[in-house]
PDB file of N, CA, C and O in Angstrom:
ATOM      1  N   UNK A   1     117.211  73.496  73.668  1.00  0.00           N
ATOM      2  CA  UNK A   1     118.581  73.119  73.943  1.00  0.00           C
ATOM      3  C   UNK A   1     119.011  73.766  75.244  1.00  0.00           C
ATOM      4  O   UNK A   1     119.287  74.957  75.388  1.00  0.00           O
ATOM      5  N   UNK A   2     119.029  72.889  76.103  1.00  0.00           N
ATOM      6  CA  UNK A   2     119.809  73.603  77.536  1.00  0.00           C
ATOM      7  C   UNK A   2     120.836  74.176  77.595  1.00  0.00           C
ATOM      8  O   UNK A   2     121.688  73.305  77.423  1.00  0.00           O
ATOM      9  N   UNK A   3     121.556  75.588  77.803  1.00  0.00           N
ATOM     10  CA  UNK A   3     122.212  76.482  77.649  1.00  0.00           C
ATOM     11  C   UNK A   3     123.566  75.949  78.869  1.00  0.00           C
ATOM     12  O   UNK A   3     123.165  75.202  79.762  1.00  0.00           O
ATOM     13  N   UNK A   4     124.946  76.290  78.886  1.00  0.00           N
ATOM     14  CA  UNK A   4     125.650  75.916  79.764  1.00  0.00           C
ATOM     15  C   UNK A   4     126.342  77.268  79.875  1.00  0.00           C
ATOM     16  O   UNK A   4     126.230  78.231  79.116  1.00  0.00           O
ATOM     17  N   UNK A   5     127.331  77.101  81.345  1.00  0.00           N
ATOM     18  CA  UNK A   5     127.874  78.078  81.532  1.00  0.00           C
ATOM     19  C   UNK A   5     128.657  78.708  80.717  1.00  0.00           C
ATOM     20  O   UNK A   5     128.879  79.919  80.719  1.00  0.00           O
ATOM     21  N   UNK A   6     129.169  77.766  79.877  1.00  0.00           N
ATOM     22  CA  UNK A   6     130.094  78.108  78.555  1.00  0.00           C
ATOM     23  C   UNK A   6     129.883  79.055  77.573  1.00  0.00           C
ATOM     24  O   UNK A   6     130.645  79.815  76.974  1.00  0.00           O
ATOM     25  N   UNK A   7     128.126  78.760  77.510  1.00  0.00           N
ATOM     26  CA  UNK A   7     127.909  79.805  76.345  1.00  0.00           C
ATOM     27  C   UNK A   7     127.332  81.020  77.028  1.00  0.00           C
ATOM     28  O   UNK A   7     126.941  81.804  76.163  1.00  0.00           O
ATOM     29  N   UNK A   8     127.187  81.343  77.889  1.00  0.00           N
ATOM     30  CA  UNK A   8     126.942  82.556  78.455  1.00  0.00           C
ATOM     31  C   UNK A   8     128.235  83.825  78.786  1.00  0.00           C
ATOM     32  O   UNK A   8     129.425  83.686  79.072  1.00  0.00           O
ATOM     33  N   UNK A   9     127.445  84.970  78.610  1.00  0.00           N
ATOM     34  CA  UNK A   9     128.441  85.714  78.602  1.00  0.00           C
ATOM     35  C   UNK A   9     128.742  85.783  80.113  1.00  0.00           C
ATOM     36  O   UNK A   9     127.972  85.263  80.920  1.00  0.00           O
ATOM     37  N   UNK A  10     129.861  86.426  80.494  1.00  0.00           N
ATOM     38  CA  UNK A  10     130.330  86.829  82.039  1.00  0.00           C
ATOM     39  C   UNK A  10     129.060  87.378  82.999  1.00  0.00           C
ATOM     40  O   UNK A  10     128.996  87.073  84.190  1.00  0.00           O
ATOM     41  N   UNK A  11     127.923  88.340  82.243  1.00  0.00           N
ATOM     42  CA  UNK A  11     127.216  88.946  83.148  1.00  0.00           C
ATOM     43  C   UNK A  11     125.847  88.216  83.266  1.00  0.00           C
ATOM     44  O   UNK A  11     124.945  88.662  83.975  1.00  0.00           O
ATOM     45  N   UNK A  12     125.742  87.143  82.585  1.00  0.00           N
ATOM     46  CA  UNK A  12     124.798  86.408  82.330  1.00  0.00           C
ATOM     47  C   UNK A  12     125.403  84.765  83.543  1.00  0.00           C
ATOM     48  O   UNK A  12     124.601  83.887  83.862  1.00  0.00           O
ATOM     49  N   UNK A  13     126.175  84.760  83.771  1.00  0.00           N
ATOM     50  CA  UNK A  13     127.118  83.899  84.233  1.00  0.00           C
ATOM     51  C   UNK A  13     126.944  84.234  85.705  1.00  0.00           C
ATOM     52  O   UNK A  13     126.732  83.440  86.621  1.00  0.00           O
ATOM     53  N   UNK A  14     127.026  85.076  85.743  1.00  0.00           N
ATOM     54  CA  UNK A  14     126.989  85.670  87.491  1.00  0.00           C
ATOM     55  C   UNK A  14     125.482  85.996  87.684  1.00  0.00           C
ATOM     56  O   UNK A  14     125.339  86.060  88.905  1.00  0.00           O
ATOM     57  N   UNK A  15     124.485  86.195  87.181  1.00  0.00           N
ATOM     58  CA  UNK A  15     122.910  86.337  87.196  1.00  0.00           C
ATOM     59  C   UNK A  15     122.564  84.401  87.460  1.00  0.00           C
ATOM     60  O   UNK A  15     121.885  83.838  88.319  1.00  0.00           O
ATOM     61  N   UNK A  16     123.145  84.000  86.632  1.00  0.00           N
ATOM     62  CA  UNK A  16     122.617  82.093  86.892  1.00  0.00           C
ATOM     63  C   UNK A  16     122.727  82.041  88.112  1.00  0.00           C
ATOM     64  O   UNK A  16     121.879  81.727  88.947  1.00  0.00           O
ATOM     65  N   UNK A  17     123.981  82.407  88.267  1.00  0.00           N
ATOM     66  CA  UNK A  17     124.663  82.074  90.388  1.00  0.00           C
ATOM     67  C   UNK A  17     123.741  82.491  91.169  1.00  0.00           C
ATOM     68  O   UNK A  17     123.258  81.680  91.959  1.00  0.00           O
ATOM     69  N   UNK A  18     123.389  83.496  91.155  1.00  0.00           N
ATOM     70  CA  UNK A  18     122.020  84.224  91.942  1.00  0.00           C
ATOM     71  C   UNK A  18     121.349  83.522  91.785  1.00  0.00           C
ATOM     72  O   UNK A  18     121.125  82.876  92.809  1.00  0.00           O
ATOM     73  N   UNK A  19     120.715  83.174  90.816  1.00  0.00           N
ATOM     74  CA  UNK A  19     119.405  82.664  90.578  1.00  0.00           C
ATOM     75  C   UNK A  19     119.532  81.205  91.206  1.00  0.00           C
ATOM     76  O   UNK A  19     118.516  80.800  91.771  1.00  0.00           O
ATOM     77  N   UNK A  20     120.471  80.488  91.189  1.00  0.00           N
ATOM     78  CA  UNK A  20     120.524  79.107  91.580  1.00  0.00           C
ATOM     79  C   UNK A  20     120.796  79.307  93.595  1.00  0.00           C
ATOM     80  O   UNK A  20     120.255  78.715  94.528  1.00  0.00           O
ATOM     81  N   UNK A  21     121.572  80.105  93.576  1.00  0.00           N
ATOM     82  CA  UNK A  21     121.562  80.305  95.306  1.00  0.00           C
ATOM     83  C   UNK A  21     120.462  80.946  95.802  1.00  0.00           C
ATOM     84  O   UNK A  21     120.501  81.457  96.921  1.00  0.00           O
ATOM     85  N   UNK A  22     119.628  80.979  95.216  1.00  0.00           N
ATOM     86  CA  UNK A  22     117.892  81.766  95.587  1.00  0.00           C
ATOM     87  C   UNK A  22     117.396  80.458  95.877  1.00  0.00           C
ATOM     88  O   UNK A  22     116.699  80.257  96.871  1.00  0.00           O
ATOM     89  N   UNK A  23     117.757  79.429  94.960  1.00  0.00           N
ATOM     90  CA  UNK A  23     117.367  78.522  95.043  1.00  0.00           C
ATOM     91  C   UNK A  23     115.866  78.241  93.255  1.00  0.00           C
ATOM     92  O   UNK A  23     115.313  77.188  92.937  1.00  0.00           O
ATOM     93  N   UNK A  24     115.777  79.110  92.832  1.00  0.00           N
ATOM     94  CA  UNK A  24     115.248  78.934  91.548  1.00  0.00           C
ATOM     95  C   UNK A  24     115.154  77.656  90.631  1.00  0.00           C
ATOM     96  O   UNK A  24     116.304  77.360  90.306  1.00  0.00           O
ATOM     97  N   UNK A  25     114.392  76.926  90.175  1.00  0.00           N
ATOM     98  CA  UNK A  25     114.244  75.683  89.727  1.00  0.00           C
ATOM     99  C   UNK A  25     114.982  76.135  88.293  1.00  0.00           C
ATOM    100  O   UNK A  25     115.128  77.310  87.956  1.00  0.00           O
ATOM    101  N   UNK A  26     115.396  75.038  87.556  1.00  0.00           N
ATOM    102  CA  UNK A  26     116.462  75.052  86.615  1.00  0.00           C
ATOM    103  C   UNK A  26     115.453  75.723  85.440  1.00  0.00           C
ATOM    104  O   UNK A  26     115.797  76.549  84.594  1.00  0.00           O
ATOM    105  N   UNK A  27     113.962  75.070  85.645  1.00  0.00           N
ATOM    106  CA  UNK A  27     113.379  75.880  84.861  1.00  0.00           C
ATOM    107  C   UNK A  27     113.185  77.267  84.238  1.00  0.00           C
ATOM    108  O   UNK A  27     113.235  77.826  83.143  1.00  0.00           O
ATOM    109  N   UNK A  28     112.855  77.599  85.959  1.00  0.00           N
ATOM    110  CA  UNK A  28     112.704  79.356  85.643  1.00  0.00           C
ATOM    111  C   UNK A  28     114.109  79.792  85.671  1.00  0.00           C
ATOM    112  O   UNK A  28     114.386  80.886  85.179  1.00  0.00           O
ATOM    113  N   UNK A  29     115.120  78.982  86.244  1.00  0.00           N
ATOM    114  CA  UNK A  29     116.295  79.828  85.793  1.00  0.00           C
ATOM    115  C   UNK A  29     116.822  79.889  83.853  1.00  0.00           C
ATOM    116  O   UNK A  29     117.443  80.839  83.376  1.00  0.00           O
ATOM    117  N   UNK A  30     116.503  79.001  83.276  1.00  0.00           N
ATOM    118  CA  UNK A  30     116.288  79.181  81.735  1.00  0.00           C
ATOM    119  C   UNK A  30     115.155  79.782  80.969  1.00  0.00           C
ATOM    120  O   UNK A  30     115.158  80.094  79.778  1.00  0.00           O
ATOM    121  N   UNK A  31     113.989  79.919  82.014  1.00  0.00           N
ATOM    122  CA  UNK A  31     113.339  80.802  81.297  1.00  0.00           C
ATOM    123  C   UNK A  31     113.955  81.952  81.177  1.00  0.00           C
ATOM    124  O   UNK A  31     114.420  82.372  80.117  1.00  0.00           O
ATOM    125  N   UNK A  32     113.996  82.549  82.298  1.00  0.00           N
ATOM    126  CA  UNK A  32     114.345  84.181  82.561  1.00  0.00           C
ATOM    127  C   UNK A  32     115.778  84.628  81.733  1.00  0.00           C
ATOM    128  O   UNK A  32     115.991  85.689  81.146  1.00  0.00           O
ATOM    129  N   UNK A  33     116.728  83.393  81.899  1.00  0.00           N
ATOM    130  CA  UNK A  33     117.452  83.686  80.463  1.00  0.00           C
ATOM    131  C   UNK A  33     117.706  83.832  79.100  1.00  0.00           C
ATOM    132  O   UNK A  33     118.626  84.282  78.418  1.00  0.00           O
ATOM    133  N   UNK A  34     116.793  83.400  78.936  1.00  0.00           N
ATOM    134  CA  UNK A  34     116.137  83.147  77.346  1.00  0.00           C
ATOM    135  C   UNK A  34     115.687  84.445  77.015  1.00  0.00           C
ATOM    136  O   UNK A  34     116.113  85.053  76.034  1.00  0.00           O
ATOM    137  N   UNK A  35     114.243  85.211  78.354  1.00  0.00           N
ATOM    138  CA  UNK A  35     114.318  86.572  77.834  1.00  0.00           C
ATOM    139  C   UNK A  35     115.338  87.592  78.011  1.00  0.00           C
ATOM    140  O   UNK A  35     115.362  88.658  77.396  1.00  0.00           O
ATOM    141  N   UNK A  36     116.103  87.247  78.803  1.00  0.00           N
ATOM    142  CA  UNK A  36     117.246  88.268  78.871  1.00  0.00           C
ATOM    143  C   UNK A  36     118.055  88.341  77.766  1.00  0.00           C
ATOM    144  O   UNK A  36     118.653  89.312  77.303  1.00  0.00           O
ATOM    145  N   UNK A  37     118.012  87.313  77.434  1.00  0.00           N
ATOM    146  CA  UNK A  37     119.254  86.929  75.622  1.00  0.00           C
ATOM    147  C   UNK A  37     118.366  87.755  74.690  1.00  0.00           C
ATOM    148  O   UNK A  37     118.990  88.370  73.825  1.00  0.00           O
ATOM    149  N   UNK A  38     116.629  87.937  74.689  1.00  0.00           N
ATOM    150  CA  UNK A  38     116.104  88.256  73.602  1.00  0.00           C
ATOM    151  C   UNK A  38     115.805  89.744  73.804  1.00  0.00           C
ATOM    152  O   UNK A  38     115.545  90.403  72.798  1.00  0.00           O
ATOM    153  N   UNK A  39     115.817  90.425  75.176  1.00  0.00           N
ATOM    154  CA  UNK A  39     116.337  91.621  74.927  1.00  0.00           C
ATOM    155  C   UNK A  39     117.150  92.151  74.922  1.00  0.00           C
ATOM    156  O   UNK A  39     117.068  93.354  74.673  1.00  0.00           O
ATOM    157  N   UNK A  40     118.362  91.564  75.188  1.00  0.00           N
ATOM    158  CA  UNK A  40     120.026  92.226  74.571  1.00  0.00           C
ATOM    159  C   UNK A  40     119.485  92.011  73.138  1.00  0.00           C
ATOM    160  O   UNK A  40     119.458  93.062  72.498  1.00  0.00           O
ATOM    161  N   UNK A  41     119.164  91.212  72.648  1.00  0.00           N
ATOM    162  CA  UNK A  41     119.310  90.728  71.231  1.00  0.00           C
ATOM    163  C   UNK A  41     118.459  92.473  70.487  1.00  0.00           C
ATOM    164  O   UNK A  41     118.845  93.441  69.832  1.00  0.00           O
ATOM    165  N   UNK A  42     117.448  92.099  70.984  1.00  0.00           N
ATOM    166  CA  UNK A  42     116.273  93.451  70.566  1.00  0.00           C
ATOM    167  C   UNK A  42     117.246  94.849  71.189  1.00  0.00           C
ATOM    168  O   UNK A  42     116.650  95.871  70.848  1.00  0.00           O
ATOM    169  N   UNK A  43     118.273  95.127  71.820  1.00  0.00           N
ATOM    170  CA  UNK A  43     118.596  96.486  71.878  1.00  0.00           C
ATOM    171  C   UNK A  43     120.127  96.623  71.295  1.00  0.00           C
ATOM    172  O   UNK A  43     120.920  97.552  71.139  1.00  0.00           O
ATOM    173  N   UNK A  44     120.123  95.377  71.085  1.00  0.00           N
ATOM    174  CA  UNK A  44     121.552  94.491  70.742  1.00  0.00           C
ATOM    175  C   UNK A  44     122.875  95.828  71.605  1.00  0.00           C
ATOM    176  O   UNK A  44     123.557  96.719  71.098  1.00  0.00           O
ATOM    177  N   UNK A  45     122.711  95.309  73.163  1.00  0.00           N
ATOM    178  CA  UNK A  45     123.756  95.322  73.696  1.00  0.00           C
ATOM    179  C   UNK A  45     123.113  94.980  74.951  1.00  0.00           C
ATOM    180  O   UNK A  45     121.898  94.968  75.147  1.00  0.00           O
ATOM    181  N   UNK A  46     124.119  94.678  75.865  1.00  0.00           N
ATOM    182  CA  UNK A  46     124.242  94.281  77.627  1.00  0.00           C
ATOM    183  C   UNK A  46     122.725  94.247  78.343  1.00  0.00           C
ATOM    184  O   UNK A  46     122.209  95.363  78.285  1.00  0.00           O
ATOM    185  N   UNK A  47     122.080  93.478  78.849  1.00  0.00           N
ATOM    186  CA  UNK A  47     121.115  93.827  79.599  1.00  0.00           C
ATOM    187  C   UNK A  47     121.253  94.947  80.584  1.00  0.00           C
ATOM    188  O   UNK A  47     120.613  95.986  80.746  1.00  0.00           O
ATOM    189  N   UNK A  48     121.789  94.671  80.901  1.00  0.00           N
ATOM    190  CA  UNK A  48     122.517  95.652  81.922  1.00  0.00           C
ATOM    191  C   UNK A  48     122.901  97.132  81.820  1.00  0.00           C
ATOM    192  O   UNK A  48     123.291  97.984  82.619  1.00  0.00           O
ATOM    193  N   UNK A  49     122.605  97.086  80.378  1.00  0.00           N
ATOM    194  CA  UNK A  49     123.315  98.893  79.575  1.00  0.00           C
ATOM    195  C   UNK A  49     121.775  99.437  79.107  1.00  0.00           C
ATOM    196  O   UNK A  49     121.681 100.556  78.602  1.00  0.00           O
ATOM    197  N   UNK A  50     120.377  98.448  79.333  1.00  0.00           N
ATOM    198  CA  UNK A  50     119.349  99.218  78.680  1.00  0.00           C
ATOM    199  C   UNK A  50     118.805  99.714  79.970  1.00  0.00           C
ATOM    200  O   UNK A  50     118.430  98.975  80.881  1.00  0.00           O
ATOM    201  N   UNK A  51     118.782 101.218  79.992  1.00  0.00           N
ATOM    202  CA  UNK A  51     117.806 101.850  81.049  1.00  0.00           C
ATOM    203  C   UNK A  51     116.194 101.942  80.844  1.00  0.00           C
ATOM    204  O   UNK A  51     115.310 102.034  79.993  1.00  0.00           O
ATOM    205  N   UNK A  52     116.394 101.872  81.927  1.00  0.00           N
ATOM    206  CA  UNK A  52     114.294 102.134  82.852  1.00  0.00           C
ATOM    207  C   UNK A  52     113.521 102.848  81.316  1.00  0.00           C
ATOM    208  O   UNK A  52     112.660 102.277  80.647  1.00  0.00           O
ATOM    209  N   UNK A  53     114.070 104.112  81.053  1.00  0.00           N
ATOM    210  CA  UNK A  53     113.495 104.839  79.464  1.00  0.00           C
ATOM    211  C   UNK A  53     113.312 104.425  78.484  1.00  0.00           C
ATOM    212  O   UNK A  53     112.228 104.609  77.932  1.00  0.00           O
ATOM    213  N   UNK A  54     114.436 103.618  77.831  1.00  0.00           N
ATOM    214  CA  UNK A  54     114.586 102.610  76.521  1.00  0.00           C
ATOM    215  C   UNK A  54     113.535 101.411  76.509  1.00  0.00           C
ATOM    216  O   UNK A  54     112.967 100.917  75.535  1.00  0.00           O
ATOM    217  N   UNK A  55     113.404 100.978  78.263  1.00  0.00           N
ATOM    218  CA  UNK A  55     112.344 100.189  78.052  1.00  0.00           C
ATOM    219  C   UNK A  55     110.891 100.739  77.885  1.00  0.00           C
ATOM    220  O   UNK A  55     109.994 100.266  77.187  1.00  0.00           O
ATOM    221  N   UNK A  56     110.862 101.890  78.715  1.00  0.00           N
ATOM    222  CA  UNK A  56     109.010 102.610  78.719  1.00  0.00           C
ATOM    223  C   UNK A  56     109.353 102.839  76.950  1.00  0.00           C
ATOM    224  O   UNK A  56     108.596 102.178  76.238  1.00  0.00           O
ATOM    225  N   UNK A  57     110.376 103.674  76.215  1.00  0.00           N
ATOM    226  CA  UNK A  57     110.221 103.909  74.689  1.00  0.00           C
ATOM    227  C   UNK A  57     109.751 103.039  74.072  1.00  0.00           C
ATOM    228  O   UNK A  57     108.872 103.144  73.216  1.00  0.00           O
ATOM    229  N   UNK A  58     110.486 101.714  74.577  1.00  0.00           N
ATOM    230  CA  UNK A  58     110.418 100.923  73.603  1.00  0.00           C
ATOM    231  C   UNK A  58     108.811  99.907  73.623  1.00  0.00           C
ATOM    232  O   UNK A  58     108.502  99.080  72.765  1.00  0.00           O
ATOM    233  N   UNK A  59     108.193 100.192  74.551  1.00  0.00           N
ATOM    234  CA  UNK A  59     106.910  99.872  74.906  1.00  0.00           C
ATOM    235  C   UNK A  59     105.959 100.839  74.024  1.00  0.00           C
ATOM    236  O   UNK A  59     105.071 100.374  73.308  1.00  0.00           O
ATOM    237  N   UNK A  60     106.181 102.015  74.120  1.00  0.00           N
ATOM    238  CA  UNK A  60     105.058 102.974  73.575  1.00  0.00           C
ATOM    239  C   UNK A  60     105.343 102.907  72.118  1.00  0.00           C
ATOM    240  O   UNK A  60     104.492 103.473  71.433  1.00  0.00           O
ATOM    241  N   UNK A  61     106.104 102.482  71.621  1.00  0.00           N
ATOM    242  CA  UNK A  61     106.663 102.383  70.167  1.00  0.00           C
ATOM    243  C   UNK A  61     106.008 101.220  69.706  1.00  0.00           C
ATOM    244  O   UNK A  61     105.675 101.196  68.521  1.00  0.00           O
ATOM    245  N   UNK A  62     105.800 100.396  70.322  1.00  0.00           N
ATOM    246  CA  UNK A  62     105.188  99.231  69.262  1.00  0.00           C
ATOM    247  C   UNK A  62     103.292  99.375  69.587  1.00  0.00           C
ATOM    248  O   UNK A  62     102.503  98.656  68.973  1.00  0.00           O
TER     249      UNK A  62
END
């Protein structure tokens, strides 16, 4: 299901803009959102709020 600006949050909203004035095909611009949704989802908060550490932790943990 193709995602619209609607359902994105504000900081996810302003990352599309980038990505489309890079010039990014609609593709990889829904890929790369899809994983961004699934690691807020996995730290369940902000992409933007998980640091550089949480990710190496969360690597050596599984």
């Amino acid at each position: 299901m193709p995602q619209t600006s609607r359902t994105l949050t504000p900081h996810l909203q302003k990352m599309k803009l980038e990505m489309e004035l890079r010039g990014l095909s609609s593709q990889t611009l829904q890929h790369y959102l899809s994983h961004l949704r699934l690691l807020e989802k996995y730290f369940s908060k902000p992409a933007f709020d998980v640091s550089p550490d949480e990710l190496k932790q969360s690597k050596t943990s599984n």
